[in-house]
Every structure is written in C-alpha cells, then in structure tokens.
C-alpha positions in Angstrom: 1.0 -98.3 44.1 3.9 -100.0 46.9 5.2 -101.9 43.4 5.2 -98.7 41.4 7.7 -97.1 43.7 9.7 -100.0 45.0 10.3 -100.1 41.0 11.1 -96.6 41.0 13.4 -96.8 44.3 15.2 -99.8 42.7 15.9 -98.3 39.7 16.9 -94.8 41.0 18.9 -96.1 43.1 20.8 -98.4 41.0 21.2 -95.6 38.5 23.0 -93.7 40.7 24.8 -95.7 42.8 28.1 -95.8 40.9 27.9 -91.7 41.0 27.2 -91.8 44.4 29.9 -94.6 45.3 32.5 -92.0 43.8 31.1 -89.4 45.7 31.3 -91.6 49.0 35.2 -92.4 48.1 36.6 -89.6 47.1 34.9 -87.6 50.0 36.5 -90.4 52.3 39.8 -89.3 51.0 38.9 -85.4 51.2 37.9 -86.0 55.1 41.2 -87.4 56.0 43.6 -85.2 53.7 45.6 -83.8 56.0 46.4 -86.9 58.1 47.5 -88.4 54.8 49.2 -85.5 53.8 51.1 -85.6 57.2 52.0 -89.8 56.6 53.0 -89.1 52.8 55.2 -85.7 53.7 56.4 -86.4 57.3 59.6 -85.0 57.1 58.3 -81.6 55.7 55.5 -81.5 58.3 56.9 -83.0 61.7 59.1 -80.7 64.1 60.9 -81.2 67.5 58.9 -78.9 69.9 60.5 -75.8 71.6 59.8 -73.5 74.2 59.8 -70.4 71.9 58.6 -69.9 68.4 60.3 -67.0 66.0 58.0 -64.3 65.1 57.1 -64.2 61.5 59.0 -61.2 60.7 62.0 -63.5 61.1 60.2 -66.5 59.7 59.7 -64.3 56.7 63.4 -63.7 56.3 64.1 -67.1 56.1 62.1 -67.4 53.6 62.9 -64.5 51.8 66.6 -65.3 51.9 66.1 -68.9 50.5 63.8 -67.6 47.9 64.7 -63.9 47.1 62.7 -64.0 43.5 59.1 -64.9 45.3 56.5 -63.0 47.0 55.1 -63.9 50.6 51.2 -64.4 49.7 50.0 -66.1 53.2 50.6 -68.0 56.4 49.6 -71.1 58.1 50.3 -71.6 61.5 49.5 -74.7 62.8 48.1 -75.2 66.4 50.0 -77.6 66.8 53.5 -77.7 68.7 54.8 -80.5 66.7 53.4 -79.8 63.3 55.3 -77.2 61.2 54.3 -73.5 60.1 54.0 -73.2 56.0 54.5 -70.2 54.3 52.6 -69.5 50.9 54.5 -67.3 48.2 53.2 -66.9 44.7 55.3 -70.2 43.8 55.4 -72.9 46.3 54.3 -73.9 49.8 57.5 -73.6 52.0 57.6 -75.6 55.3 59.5 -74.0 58.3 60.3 -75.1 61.8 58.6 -72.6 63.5 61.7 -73.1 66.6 64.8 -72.6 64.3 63.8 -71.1 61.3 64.9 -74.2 59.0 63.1 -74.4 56.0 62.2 -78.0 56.1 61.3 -78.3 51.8 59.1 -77.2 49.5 55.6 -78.4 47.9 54.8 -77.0 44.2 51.4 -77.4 42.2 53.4 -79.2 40.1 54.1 -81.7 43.0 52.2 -85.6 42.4 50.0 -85.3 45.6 49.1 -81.7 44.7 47.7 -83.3 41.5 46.5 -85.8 43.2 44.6 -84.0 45.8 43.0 -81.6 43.0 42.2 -84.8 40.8 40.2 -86.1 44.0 38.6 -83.1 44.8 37.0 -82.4 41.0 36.0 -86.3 40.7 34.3 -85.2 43.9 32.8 -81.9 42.9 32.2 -83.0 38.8 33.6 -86.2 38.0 36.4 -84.5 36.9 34.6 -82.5 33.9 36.1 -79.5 32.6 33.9 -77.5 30.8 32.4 -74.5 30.7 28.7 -75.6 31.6 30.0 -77.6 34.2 28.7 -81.2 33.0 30.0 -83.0 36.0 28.4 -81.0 38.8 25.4 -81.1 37.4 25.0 -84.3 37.4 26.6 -85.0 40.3 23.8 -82.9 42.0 20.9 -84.5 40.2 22.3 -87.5 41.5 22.1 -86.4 44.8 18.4 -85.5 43.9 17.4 -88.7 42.6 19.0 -90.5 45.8 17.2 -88.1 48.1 13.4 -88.6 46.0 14.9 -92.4 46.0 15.5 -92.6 49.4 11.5 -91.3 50.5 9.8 -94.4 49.2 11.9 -97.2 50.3 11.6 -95.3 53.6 7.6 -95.4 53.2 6.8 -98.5 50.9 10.2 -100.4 51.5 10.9 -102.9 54.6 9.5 -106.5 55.0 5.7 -105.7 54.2 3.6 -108.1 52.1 3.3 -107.3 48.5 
C-alpha cells in the first residue's frame, strides 16, 4: 500500500508542479507589486514631505483643470508622507503631490506595466485563459486539489522508512 501512494504522490506531484511553479512566481510578483511599481515609476510616486497637505477639493481642481474632459471616479491617499496621492478618473491614474498640487504624470491601461501587471495577475488566476467557461481557473484549482490530496501521503507514507 506505502508503494501505491508514494507512486501516486510522485506522479501528482510531478503533474502539477509546472502549474504550481507559475502559481508560486507570478504570486511572488503579485506580493511585491507595489514596491516594484514604486522602483519602475519613482518619479510619479516619490514626493518631498510637507507640513500641510491640500484638501481634496483643491486636489480635485488640479486635476480638473489639467484634465477638463474627464470624470473624478476615486481617490487614493497614501499613508505615507513621502509617497504621492493618485487620483482615478474614468481615463487614467493621475499622480499628485499631495503638498503643492503638481500633477507629477499620468498611468493609462494602455501603459506596458499596466499590461504587464494584468498579464501576471490572469497567469495567476487562469494561466492567462480567456474564455467563457474559464478553462484556466479551473485547472488551476484542481491543481491545487491534486497538490493538497498529494501532499497527505508523502506526509503519511513518505520520509526515510524502509520499503
């Protein structure tokens, strides 16, 4: 019976291994996103601190007044001092010093890391599969099945014990 399942651990595991070795790298990159996003986009993300912050009523009118066609959809202010405030409107991600007001640039969906980032995140989710029964996550979640069932007997029958 221990040969049976060290068979069936092997091979489950094997199987899945090259799923699960995406999963483990593109979930690397998902865990450190905004630290890379801050080294790749330093200038739009890094601010001199201040002692007082504009409200967002006059944050907004930057904004507003660089971009008159678009339409304020969200905030994000960051916690912190040195890190910039973005503002979302329906077509970009503008990044303002929170102390001045000076819009520092502009990110677009269209931007490379934005695709990149989205690329990453569906090879994470569903290996990057678009379709409408969603091919990818399932099976990137039978994966995760078959590792977990793999996982219980080389727990119980694996180790250095006499065949």
């Amino acid at each position: 019976m221990r040969k049976f399942f060290f068979k069936l651990h092997l091979w489950a595991s094997l199987t899945v291994s090259p799923l699960l070795l995406i999963f483990a790298l593109t979930g690397s990159l998902m865990a450190f996103e905004p630290e890379l996003d801050h080294l790749l986009h330093a200038k739009l993300y890094y601010v001199t601190q201040d002692d007082h912050t504009l409200s967002l009523e006059q944050l907004s009118g930057s904004v507003r007044r660089a971009f008159p066609k678009d339409t304020i959809n969200q905030y994000n202010l960051s916690a912190d001092p040195a890190i910039s405030y973005q503002v979302y409107t329906n077509n970009r991600a503008v990044y303002i010093n929170q102390y001045t007001g000076q819009i520092l640039g502009t990110m677009t969906d269209a931007d490379y890391w934005n695709k990149a980032q989205n690329f990453i995140h569906q090879l994470h989710l569903r290996l990057a599969f678009r379709d409408k029964h969603d091919t990818g996550g399932i099976i990137m979640s039978w994966a995760a099945v078959v590792m977990l069932l793999s996982f219980l007997p080389g727990l119980f029958y694996g180790g250095n014990k006499k065949e």
